[in-house]
C-alpha positions, 0 to 999 in steps of 0.5 A: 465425203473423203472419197478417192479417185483413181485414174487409169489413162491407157494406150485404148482407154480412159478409166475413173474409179471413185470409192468410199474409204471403206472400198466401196465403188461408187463410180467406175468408167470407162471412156475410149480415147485411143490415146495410142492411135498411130503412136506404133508407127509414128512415136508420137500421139496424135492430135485427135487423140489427145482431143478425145482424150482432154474432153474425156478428161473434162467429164472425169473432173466434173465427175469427181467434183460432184462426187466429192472426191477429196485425194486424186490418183491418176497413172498414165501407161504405155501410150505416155511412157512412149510417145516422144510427145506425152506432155502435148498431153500431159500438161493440159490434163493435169491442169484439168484434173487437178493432180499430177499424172505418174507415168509408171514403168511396166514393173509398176503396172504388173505389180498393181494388176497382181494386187488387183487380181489377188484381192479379188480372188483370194481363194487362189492364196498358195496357188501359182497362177499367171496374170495377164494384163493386156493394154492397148500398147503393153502386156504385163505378164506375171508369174506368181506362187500365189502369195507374192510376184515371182516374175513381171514382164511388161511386154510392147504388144498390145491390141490397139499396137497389134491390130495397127502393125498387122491386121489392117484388112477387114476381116484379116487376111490369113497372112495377116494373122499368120504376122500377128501370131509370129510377132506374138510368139517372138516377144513372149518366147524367152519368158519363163511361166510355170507350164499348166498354171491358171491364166487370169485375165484382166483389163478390156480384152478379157471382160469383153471376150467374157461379155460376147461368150455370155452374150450379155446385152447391159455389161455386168461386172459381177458375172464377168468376172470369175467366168472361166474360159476353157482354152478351146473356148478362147481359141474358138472365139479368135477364130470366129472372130477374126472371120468376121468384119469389124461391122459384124462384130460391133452387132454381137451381144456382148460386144463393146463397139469401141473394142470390136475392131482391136478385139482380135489382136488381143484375143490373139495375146491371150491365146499364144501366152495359154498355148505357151504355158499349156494353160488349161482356161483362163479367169476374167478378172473384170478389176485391174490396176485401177483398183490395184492403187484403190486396194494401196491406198485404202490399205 
């Protein structure tokens, strides 16, 4: 069938993309490996994680296989770039998956959430806007004049990292959140944004801040993305969120369980980067580097 499979292993999450060569999806997944679990204290990835993560692997090869998938493409992130381990991992997921998994650097990995973004919307095209990208162990942040990337910082806070370092009480207590704002603010001091430029967002952090504001029952990526999310609005769902226990959250409409414990510490991300640029909303983007390669390749 000639089709294409990108593969996206992350720090939180595993995601597989098939399209037609005319761009169309046929498969897009989203599986919960927590490739990053402990890896901010200790380096290294960790034993249940990287079995989660290979059983995810097996069901991503018998997808492709029924599908037909004829070129593979698979990236690993953070969790790989960091971990003093990675080919525990890497080594028995190639073999599975049949194709050799690139490590891209953070440059790499915000170049593709822009193209991701850009293609998307391109009713932004001549208007600056900043996209932010956050992972589970990274943030990408880029500045764009809405025609080509201006500035890409790939930053080492993400929710999955954030909500290890910091909030470990349940709910958070109020020094907890007060580090976790602090980290926050000291890693994206020195970046220089455009003030009041549109934040658009990508990756499972803004889909589910999305899928909670509307309240959604079955995951809808067409209503997600372009949902516009007042910075008030953004505030308020941190705060709400953050008073709340990790049981609590997993029973809102909208949540995806596996996000409901790590949720805040990226929510948080996102609030501190729009505060920073007196940002007035933020746009949820529900596609992002998986369907940057996708756009690359179909090209």
């Amino acid at each position: 069938m000639n089709r294409t499979a990108v593969i996206d292993i992350g720090t939180n999450t595993l995601l597989l993309l098939v399209v037609d060569p005319d761009g169309r999806a046929v498969k897009d997944l989203c599986r919960f490996g927590r490739l990053g679990q402990g890896l901010d204290a200790s380096g290294r990835l960790h034993d249940d994680a990287i079995a989660r993560s290979i059983e995810i692997c097996r069901e991503y090869a018998r997808e492709m296989k029924e599908l037909g998938v004829a070129k593979r493409v698979v990236i690993g992130t953070q969790a790989l770039r960091e971990a003093a381990n990675a080919s525990s991992f890497v080594g028995p997921a190639e073999e599975i998956l049949g194709a050799k998994i690139e490590i891209i650097g953070g440059a790499r990995e915000a170049d593709l959430a822009f193209k991701a973004v850009a293609a998307t919307f391109p009713e932004l095209r001549g208007t600056p806007y900043v996209v932010v990208d956050v992972g589970g162990g990274s943030t990408e942040i880029i500045g764009t004049d809405g025609t080509r990337v201006v500035s890409a910082t790939s930053v080492k806070i993400g929710a999955v990292r954030l909500k290890e370092r910091h909030l470990r009480s349940d709910p958070p207590t109020p020094d907890e959140v007060r580090a976790l704002t602090a980290d926050i603010d000291q890693q994206i001091a020195p970046l220089e944004l455009p003030h009041g430029a549109i934040v658009i967002g990508t990756a499972g952090t803004a889909t589910t801040m999305a899928s909670v504001q509307l309240g959604l029952h079955a995951y809808d990526p067409d209503r997600v993305t372009g949902l516009r999310l007042e910075a008030p609005v953004v505030d308020a769902q941190l705060v709400k969120l953050l008073s709340m226990t990790t049981a609590q959250r997993r029973a809102l409409p909208g949540m995806v369980v596996e996000r409901a414990d790590v949720l805040p510490a990226g929510i948080a991300i996102f609030s501190r980067v729009i505060a920073k640029l007196g940002a007035p909303a933020l746009i949820v983007c529900d596609r992002g580097i998986r369907w940057g390669i996708a756009h690359e390749l179909l090209a």
